[in-house]
PQR file of N, CA, C, O and H, with PARSE charges and radii, in Angstrom:
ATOM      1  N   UNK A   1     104.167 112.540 109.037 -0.4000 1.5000
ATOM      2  CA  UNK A   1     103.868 111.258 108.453 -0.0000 2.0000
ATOM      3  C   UNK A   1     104.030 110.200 109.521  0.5500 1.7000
ATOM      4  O   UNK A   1     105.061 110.023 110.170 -0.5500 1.4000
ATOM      5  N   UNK A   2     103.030 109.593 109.625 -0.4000 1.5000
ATOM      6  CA  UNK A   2     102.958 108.025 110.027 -0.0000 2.0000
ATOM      7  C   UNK A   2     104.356 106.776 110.321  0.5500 1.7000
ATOM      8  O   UNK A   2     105.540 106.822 109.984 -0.5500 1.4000
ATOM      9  H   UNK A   2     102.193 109.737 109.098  0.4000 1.0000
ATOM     10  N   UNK A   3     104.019 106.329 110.647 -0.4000 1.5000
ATOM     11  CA  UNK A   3     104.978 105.052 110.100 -0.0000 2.0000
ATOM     12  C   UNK A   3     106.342 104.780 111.675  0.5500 1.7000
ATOM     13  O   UNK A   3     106.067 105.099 112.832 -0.5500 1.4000
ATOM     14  H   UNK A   3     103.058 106.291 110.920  0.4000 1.0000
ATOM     15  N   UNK A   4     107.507 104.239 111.305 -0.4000 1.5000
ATOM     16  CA  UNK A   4     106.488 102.463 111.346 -0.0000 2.0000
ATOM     17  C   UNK A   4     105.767 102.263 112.411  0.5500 1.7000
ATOM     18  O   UNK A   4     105.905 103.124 113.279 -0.5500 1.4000
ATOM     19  H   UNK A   4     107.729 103.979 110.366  0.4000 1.0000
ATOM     20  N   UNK A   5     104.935 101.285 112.666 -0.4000 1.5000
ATOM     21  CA  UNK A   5     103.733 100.954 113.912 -0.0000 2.0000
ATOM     22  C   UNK A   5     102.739 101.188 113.744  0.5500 1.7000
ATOM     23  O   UNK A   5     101.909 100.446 114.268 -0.5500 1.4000
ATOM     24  H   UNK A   5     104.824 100.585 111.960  0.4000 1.0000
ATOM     25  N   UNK A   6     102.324 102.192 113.034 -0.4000 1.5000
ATOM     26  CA  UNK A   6     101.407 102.527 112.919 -0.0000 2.0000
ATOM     27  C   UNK A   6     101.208 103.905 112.603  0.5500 1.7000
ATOM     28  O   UNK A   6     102.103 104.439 111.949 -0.5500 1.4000
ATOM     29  H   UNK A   6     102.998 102.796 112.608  0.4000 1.0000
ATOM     30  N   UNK A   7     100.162 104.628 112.950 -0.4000 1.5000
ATOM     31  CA  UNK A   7      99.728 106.045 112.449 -0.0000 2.0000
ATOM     32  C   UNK A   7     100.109 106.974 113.479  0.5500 1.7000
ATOM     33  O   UNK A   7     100.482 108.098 113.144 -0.5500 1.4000
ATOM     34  H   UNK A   7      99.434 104.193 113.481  0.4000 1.0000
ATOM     35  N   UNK A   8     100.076 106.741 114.334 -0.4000 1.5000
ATOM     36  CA  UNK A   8     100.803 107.506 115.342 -0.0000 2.0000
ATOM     37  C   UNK A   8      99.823 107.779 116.829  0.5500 1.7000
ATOM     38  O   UNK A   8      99.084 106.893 117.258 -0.5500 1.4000
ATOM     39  H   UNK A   8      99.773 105.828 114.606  0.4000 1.0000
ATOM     40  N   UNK A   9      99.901 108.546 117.212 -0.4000 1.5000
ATOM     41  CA  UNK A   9      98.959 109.036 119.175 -0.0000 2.0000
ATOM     42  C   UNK A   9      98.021 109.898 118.419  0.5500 1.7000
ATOM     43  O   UNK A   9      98.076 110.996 117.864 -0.5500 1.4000
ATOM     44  H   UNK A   9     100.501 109.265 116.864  0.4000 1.0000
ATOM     45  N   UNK A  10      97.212 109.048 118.598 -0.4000 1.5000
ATOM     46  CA  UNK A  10      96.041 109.933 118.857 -0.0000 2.0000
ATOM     47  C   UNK A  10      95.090 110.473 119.991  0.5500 1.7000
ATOM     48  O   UNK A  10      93.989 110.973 119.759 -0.5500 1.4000
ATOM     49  H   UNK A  10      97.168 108.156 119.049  0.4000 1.0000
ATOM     50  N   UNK A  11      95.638 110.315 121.242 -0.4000 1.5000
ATOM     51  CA  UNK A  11      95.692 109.873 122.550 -0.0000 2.0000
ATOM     52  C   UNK A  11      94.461 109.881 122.729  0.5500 1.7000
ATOM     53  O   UNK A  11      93.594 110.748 122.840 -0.5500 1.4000
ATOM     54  H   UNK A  11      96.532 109.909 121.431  0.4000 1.0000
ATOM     55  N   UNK A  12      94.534 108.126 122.749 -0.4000 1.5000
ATOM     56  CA  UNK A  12      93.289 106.923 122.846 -0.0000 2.0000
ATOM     57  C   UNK A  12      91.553 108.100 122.772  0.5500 1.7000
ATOM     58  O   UNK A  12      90.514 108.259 123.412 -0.5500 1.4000
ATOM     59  H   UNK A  12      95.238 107.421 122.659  0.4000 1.0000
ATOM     60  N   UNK A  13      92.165 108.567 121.694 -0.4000 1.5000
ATOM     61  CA  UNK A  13      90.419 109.783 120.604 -0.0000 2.0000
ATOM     62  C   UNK A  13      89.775 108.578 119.532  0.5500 1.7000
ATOM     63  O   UNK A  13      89.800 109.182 118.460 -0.5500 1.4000
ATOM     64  H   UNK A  13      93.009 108.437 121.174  0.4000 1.0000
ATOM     65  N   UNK A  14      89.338 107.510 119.310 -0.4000 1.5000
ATOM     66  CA  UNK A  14      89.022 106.958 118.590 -0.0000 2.0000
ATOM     67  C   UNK A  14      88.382 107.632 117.608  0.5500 1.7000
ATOM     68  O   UNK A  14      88.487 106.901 116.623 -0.5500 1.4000
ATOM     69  H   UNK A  14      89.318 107.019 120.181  0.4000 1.0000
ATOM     70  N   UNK A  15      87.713 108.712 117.269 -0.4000 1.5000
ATOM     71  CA  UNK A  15      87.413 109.357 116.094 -0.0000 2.0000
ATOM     72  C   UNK A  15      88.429 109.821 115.782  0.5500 1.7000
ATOM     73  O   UNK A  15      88.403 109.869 114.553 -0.5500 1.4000
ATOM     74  H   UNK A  15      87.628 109.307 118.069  0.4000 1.0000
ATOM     75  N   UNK A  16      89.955 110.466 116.378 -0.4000 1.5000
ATOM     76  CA  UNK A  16      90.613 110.857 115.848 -0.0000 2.0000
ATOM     77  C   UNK A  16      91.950 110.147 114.947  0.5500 1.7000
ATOM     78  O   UNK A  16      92.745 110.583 114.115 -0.5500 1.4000
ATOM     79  H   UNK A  16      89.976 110.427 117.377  0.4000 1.0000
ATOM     80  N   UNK A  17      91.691 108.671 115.678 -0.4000 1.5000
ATOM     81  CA  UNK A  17      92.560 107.785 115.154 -0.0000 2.0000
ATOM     82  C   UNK A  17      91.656 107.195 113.513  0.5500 1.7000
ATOM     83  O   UNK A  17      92.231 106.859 112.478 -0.5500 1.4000
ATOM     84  H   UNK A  17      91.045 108.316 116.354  0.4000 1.0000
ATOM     85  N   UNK A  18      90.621 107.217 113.677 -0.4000 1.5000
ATOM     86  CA  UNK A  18      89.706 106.841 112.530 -0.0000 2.0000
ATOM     87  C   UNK A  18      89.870 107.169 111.426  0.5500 1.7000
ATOM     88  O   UNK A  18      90.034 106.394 110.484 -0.5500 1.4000
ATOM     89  H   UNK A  18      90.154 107.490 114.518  0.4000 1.0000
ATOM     90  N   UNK A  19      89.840 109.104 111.339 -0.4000 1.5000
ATOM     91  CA  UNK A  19      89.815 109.693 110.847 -0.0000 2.0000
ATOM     92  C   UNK A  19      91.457 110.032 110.156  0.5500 1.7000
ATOM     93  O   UNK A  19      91.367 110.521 109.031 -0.5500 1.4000
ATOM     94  H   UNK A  19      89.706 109.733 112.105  0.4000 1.0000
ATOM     95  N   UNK A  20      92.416 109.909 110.488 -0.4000 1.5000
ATOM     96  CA  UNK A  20      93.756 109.906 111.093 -0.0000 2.0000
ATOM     97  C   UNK A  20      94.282 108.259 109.811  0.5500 1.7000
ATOM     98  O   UNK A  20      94.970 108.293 108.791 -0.5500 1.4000
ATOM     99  H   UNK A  20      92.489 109.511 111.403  0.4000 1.0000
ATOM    100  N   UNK A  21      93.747 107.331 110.332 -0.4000 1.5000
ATOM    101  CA  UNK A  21      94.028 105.650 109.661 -0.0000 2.0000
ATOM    102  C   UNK A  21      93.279 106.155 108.062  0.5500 1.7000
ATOM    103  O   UNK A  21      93.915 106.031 107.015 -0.5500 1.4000
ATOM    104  H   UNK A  21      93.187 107.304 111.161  0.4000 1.0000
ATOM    105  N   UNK A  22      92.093 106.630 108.094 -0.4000 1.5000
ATOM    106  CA  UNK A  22      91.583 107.078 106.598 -0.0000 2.0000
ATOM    107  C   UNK A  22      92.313 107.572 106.102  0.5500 1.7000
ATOM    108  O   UNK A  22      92.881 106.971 105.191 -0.5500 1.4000
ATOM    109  H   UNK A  22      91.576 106.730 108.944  0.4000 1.0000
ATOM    110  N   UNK A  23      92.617 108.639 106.352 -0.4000 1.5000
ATOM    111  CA  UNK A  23      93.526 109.445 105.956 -0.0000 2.0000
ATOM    112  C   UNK A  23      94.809 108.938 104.962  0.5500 1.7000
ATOM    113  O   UNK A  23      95.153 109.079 103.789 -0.5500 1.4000
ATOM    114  H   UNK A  23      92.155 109.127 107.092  0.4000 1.0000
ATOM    115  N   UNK A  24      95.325 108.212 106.268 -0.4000 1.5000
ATOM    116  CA  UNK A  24      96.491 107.856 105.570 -0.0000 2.0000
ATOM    117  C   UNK A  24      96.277 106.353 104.099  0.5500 1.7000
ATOM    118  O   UNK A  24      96.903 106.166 103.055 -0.5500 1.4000
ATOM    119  H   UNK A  24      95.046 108.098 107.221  0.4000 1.0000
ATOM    120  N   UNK A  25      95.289 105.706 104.649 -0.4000 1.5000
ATOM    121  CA  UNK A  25      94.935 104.514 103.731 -0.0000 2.0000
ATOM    122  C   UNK A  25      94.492 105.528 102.473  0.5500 1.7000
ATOM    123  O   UNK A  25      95.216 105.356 101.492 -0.5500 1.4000
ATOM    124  H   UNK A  25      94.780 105.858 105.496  0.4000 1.0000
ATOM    125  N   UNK A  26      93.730 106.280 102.339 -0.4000 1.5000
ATOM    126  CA  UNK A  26      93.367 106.693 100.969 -0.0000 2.0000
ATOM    127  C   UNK A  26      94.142 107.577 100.568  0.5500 1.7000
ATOM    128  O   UNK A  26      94.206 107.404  99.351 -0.5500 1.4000
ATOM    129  H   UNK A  26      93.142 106.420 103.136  0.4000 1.0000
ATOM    130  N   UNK A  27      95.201 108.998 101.033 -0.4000 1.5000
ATOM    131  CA  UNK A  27      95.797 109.777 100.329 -0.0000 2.0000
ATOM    132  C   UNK A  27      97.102 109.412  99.900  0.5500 1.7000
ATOM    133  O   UNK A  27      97.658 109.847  98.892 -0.5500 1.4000
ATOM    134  H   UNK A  27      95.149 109.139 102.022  0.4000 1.0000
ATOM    135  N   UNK A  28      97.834 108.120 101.178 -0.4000 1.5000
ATOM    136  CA  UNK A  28      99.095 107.755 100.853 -0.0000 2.0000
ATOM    137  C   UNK A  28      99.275 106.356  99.864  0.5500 1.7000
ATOM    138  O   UNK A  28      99.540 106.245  98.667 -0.5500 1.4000
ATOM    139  H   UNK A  28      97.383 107.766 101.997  0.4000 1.0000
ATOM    140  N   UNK A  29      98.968 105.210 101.085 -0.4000 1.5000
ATOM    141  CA  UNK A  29      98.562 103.829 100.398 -0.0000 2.0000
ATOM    142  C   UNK A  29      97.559 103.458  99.223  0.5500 1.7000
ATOM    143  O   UNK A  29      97.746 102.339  98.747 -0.5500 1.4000
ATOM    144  H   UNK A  29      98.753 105.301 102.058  0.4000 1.0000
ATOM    145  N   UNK A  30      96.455 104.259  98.638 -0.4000 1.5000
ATOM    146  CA  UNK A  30      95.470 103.916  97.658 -0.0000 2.0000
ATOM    147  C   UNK A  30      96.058 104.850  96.666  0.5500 1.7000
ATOM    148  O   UNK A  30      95.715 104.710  95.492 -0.5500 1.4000
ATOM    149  H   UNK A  30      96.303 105.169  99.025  0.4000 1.0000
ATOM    150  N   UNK A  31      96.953 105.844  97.004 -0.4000 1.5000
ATOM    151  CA  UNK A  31      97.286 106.499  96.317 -0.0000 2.0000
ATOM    152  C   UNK A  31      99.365 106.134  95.439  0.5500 1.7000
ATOM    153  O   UNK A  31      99.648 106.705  94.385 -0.5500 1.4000
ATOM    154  H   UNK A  31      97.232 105.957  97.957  0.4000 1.0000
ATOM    155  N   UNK A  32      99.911 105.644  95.802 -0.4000 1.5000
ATOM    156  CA  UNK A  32     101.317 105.466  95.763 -0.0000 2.0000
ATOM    157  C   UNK A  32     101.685 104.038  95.942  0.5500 1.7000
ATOM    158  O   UNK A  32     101.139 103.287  96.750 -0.5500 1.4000
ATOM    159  H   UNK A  32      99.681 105.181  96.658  0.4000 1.0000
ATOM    160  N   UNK A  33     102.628 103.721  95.152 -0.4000 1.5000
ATOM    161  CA  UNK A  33     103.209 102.388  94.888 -0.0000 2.0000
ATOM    162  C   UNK A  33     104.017 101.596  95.521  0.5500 1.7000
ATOM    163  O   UNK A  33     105.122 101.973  95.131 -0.5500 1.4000
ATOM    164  H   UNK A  33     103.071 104.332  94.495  0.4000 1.0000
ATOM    165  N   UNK A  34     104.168 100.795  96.199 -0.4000 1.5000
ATOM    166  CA  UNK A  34     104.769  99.807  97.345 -0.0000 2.0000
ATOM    167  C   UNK A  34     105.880 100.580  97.453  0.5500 1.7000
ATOM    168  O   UNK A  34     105.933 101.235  98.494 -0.5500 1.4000
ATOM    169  H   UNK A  34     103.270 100.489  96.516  0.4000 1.0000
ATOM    170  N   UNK A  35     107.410 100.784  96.166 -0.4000 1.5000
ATOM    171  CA  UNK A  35     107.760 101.263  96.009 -0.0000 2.0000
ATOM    172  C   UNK A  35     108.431 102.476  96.951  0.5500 1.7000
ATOM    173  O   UNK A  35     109.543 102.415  97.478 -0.5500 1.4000
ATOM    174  H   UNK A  35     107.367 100.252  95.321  0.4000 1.0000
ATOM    175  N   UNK A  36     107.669 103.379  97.020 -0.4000 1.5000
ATOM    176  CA  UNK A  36     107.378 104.497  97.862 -0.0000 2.0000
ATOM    177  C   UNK A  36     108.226 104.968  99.136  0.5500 1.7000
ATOM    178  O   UNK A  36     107.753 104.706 100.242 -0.5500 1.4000
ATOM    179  H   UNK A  36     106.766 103.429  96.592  0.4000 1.0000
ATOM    180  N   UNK A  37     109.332 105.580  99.063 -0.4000 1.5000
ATOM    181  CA  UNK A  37     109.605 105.226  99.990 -0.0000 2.0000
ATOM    182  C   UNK A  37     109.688 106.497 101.038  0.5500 1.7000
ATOM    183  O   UNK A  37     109.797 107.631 100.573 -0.5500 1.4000
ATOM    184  H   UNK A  37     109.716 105.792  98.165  0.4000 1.0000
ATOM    185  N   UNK A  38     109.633 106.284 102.453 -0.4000 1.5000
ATOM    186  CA  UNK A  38     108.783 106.957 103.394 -0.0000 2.0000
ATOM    187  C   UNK A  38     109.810 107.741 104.568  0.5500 1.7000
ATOM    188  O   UNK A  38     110.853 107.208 104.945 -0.5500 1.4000
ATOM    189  H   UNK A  38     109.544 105.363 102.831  0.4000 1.0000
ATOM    190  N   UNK A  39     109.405 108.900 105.006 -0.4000 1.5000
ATOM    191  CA  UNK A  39     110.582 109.355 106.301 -0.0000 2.0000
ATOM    192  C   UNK A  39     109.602 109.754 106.789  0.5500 1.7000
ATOM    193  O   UNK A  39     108.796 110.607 106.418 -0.5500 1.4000
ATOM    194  H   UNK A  39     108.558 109.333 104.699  0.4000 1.0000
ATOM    195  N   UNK A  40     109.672 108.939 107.911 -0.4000 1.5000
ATOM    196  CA  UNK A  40     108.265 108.909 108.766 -0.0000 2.0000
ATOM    197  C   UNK A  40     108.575 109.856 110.415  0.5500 1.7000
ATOM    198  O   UNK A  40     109.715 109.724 110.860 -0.5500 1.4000
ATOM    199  H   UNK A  40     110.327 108.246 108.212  0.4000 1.0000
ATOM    200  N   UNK A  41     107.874 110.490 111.001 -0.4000 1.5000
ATOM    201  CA  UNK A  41     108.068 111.565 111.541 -0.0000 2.0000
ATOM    202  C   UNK A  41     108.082 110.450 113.370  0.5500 1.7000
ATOM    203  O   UNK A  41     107.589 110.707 114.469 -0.5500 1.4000
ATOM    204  H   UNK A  41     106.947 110.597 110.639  0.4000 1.0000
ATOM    205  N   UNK A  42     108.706 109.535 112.979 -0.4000 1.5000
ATOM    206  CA  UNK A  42     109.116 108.869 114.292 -0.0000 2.0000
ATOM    207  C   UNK A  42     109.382 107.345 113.241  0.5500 1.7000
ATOM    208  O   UNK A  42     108.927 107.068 112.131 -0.5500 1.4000
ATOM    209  H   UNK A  42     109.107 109.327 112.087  0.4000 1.0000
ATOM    210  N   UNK A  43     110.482 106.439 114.330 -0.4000 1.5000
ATOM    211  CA  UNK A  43     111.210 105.735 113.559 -0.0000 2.0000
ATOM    212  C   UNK A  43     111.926 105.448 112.779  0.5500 1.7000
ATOM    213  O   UNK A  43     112.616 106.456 112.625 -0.5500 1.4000
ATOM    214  H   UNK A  43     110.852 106.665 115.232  0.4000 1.0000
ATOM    215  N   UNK A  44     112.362 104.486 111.936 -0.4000 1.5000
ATOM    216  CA  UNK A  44     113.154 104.376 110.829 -0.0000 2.0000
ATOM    217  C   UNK A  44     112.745 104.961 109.658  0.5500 1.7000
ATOM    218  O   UNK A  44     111.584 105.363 109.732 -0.5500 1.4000
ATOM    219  H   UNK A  44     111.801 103.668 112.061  0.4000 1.0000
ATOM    220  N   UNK A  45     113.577 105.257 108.022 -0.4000 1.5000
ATOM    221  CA  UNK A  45     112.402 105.332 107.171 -0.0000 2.0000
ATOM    222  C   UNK A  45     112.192 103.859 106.537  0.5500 1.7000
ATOM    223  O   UNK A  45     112.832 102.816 106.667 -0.5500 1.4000
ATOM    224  H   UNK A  45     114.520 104.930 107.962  0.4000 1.0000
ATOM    225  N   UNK A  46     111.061 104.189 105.816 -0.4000 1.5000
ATOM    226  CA  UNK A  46     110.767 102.164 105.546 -0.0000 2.0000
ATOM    227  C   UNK A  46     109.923 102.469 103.945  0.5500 1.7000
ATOM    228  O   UNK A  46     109.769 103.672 103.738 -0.5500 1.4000
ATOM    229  H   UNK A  46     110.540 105.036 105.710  0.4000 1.0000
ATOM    230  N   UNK A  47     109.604 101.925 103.294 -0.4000 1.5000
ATOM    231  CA  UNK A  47     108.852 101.979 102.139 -0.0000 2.0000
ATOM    232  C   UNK A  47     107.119 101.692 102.255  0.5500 1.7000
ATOM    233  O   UNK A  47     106.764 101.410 103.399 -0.5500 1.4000
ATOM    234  H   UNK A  47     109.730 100.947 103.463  0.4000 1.0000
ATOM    235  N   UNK A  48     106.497 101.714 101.667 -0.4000 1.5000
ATOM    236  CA  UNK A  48     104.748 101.463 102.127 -0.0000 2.0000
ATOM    237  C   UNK A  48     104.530 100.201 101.503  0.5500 1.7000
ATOM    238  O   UNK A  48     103.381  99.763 101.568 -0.5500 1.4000
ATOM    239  H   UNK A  48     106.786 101.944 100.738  0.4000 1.0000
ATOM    240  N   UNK A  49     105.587  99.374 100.777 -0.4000 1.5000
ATOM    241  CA  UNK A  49     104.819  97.949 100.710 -0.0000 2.0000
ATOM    242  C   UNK A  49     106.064  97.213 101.616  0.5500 1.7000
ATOM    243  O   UNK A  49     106.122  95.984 101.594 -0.5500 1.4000
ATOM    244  H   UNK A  49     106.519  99.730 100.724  0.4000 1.0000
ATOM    245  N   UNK A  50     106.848  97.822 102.243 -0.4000 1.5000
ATOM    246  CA  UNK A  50     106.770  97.209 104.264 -0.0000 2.0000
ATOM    247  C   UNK A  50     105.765  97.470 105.137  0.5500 1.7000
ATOM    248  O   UNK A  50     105.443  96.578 105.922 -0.5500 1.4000
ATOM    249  H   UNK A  50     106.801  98.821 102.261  0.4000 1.0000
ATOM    250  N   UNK A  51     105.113  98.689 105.161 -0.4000 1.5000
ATOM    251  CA  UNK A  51     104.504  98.746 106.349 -0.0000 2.0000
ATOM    252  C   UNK A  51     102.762  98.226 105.525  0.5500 1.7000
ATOM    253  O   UNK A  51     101.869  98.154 106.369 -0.5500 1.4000
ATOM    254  H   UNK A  51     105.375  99.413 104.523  0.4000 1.0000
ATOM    255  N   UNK A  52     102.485  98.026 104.623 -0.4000 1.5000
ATOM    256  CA  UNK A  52     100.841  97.937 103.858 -0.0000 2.0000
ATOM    257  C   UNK A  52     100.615  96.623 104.529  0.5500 1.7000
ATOM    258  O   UNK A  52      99.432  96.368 104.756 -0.5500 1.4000
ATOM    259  H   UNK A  52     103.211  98.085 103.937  0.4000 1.0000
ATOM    260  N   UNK A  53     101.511  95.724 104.899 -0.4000 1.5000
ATOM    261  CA  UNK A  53     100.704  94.191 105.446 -0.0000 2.0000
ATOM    262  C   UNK A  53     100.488  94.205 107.302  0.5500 1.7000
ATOM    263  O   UNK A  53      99.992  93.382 108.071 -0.5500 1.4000
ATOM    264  H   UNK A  53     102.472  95.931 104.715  0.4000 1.0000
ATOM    265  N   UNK A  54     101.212  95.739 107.538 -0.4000 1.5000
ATOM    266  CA  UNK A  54     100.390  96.168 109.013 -0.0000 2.0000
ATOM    267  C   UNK A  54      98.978  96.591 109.228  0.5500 1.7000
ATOM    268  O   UNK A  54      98.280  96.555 110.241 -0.5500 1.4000
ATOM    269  H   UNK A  54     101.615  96.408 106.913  0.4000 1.0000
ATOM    270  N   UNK A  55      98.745  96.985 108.067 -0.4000 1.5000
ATOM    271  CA  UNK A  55      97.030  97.580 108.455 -0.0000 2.0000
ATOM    272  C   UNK A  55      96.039  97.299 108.779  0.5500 1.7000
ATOM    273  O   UNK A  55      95.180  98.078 109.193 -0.5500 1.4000
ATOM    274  H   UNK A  55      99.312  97.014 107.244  0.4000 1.0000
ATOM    275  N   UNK A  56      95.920  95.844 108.634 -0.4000 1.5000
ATOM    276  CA  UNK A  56      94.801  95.693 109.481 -0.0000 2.0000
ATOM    277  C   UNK A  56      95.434  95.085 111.151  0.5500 1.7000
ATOM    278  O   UNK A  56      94.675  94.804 112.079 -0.5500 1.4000
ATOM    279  H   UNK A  56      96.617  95.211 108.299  0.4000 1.0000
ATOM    280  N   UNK A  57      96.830  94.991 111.215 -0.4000 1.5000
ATOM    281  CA  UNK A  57      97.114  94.752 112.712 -0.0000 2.0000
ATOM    282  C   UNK A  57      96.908  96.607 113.202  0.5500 1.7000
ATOM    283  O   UNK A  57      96.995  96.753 114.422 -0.5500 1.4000
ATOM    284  H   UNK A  57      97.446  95.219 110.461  0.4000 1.0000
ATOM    285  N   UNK A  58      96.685  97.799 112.487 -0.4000 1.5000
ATOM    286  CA  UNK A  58      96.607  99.321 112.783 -0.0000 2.0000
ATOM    287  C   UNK A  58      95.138  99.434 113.264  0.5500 1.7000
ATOM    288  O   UNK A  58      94.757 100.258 114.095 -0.5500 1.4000
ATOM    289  H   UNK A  58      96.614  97.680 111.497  0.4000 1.0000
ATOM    290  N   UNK A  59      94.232  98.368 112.551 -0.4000 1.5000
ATOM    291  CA  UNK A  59      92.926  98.432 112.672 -0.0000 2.0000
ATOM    292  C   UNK A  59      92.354  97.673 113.804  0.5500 1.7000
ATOM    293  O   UNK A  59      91.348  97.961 114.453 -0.5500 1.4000
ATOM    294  H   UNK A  59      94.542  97.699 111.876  0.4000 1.0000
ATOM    295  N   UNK A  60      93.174  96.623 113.950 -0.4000 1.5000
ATOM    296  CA  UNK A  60      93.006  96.112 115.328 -0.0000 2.0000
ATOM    297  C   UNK A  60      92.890  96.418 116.478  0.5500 1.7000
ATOM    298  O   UNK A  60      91.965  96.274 117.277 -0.5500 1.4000
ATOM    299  H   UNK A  60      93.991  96.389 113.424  0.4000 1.0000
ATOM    300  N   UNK A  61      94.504  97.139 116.598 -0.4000 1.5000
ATOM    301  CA  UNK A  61      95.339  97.837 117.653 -0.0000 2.0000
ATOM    302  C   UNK A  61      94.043  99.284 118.177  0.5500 1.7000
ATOM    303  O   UNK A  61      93.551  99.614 119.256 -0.5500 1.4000
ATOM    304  H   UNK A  61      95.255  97.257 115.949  0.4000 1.0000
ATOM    305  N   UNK A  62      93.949  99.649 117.159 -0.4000 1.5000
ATOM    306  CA  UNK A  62      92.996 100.941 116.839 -0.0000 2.0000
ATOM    307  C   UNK A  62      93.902 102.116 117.523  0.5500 1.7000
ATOM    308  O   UNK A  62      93.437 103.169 117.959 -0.5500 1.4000
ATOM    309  H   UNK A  62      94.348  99.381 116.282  0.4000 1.0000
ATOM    310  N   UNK A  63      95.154 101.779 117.535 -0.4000 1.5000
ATOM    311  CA  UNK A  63      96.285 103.177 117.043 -0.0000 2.0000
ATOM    312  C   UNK A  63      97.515 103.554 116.712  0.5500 1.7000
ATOM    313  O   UNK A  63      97.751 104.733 116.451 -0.5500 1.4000
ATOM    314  H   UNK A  63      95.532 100.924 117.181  0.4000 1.0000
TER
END
């Protein structure tokens, strides 16, 4: 799992970060409630309505 910063190395694969950011926006975030809370496979753990007002700085960054 993801989190915090972002989605994680996709080492700079832009289809793989794409595919990777989908991923997580539709099976975790479109799917589960702010609520939610997360042990993310690097970093702290944090909940997904902390990290949901990063995503479009994830989309920016593009990783």
């Amino acid at each position: 799992m993801p989190f915090p910063g972002g989605v994680g190395n996709t080492h700079d694969d832009p289809k793989a970060f794409a595919s990777l950011l989908h991923d997580v926006e539709t099976k975790i975030f479109d799917a589960l409630p702010d609520e939610t809370w997360v042990y993310p496979g690097h970093g702290n753990d944090t909940s997904l309505g902390a990290e949901r007002p990063h995503l479009p700085e994830w989309h920016a960054r593009g990783w």
